[in-house]
C-alpha positions as CSV (number, residue, x, y, z in Angstrom):
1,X,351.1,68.6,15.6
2,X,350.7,70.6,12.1
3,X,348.9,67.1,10.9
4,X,346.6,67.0,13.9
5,X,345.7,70.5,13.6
6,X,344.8,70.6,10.1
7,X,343.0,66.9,10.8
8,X,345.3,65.2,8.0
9,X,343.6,61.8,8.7
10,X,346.3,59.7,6.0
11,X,349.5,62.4,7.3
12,X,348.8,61.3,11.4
13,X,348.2,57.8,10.5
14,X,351.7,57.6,8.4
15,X,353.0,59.7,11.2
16,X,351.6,56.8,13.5
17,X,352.6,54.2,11.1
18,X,356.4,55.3,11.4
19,X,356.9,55.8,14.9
20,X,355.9,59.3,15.9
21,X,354.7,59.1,19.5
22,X,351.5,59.6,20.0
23,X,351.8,61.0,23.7
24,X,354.7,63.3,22.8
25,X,354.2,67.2,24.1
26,X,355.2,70.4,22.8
27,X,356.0,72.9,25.6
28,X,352.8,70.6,27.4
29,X,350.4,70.6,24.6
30,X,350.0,67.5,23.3
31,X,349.1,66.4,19.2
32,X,345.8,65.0,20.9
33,X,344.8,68.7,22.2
34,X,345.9,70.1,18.4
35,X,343.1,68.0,17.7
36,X,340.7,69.3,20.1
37,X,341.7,72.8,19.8
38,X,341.5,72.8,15.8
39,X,339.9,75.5,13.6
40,X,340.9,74.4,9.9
41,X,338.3,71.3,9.3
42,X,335.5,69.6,9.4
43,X,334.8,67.5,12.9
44,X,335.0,64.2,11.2
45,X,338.1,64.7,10.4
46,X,339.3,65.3,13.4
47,X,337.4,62.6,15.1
48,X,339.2,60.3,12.8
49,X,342.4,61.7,14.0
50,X,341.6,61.7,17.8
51,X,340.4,57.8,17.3
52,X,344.3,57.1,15.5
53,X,345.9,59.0,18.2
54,X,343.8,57.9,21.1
55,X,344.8,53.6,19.7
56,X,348.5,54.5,19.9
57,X,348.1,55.6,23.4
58,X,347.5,59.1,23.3
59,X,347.1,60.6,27.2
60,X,343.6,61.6,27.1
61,X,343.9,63.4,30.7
62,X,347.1,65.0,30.2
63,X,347.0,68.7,30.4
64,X,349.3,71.6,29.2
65,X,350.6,74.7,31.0
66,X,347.2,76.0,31.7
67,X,346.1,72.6,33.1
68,X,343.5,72.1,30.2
69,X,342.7,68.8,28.9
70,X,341.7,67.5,25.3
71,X,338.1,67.1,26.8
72,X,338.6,71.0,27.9
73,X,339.7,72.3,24.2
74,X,336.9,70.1,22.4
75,X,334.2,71.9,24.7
76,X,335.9,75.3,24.3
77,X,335.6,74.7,20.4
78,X,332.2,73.2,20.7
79,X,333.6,69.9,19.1
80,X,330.7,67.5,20.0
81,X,331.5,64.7,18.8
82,X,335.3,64.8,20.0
83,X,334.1,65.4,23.4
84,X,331.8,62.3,23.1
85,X,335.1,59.9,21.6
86,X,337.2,61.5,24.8
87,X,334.4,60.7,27.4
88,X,334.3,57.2,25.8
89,X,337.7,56.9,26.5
90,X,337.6,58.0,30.0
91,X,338.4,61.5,30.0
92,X,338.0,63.3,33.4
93,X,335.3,66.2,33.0
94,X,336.1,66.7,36.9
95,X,339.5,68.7,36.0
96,X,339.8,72.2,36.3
97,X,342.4,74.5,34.6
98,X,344.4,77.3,36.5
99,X,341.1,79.0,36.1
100,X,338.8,76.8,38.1
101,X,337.2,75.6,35.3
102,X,336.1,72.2,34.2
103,X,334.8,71.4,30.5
104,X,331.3,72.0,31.6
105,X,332.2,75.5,32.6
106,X,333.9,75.8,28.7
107,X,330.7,74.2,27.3
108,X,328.1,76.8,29.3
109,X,330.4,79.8,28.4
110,X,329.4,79.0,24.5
111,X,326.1,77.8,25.7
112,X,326.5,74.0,24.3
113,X,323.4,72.5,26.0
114,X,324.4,69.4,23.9
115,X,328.0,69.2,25.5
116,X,326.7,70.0,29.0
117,X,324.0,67.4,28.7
118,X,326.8,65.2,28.3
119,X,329.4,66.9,30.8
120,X,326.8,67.0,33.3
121,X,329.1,66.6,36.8
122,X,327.6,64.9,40.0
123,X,327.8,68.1,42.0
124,X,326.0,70.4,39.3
125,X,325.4,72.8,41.8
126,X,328.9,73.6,42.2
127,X,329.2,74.7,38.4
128,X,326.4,76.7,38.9
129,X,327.5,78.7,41.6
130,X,330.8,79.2,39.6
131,X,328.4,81.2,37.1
132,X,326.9,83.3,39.3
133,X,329.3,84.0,40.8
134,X,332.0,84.9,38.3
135,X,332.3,88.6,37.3
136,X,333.8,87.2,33.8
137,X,330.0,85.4,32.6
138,X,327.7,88.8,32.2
139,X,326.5,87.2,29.4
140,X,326.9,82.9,30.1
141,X,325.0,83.2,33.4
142,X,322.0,83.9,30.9
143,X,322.7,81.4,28.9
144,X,322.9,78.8,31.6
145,X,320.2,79.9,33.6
146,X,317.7,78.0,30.8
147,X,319.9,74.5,31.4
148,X,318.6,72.7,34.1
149,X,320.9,69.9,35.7
């Protein structure tokens, strides 16, 4: 986990390389959401990481004890490029946390047009009645207003 978080690209592939599992959990959060969820380096890095962990069969839907995803902790960190890789690989952008939110709803909280362009769910409408309607987006609805699906 400590490897993935600090995106140690040659640390997770000897990791990988000796056995560790890449679909192991700690208490639900997974070394693939380390990833996601990562403040300590550059996204390249990480994207590196994800692609290692992602080949040795990392879950990219599994979710921890909030019910957020990879995809959901890459668009909460604004991490592009990882939410691109995990879309690639299938990721669900349908799932919603214990919240009700999906990774759109993550992505238009920090105004990521980029990410939502890419996150942009068949029943957009939906999303944007969440924002409206939430008490906890004084300042998102704004934001999302100027995105049009």
């Amino acid at each position: 986990m400590y490897a993935c978080d600090y995106g140690s690209v040659d640390v997770v592939a000897l990791l990988l390389k000796n056995g560790a599992d890449a679909k192991t959990q700690i208490d639900t959060f997974s070394a693939l959401m380390a990833v996601c969820a990562s403040q300590c380096n550059t996204e390249d890095h990480l994207l590196l990481c994800a692609k290692q962990l992602l080949v040795s069969g990392a879950l990219v839907n599994a979710f921890d004890r909030h019910q957020m995803t990879p995809l959901m902790y890459a668009c909460q960190h604004n991490r592009v490029l990882l939410a691109q890789l995990l879309l690639a690989h299938n990721a669900d952008a349908d799932i919603k946390d214990i919240r009700g939110w999906t990774a759109f709803i993550y992505a238009a909280s920090n105004g990521n047009k980029t990410l939502m362009k890419h996150l942009i769910p068949s029943s957009c409408d939906q999303h944007r009645d969440f924002l409206r309607n939430s008490a906890s987006f004084p300042i998102q609805q704004s934001r999302y207003a100027a995105f049009q699906c």
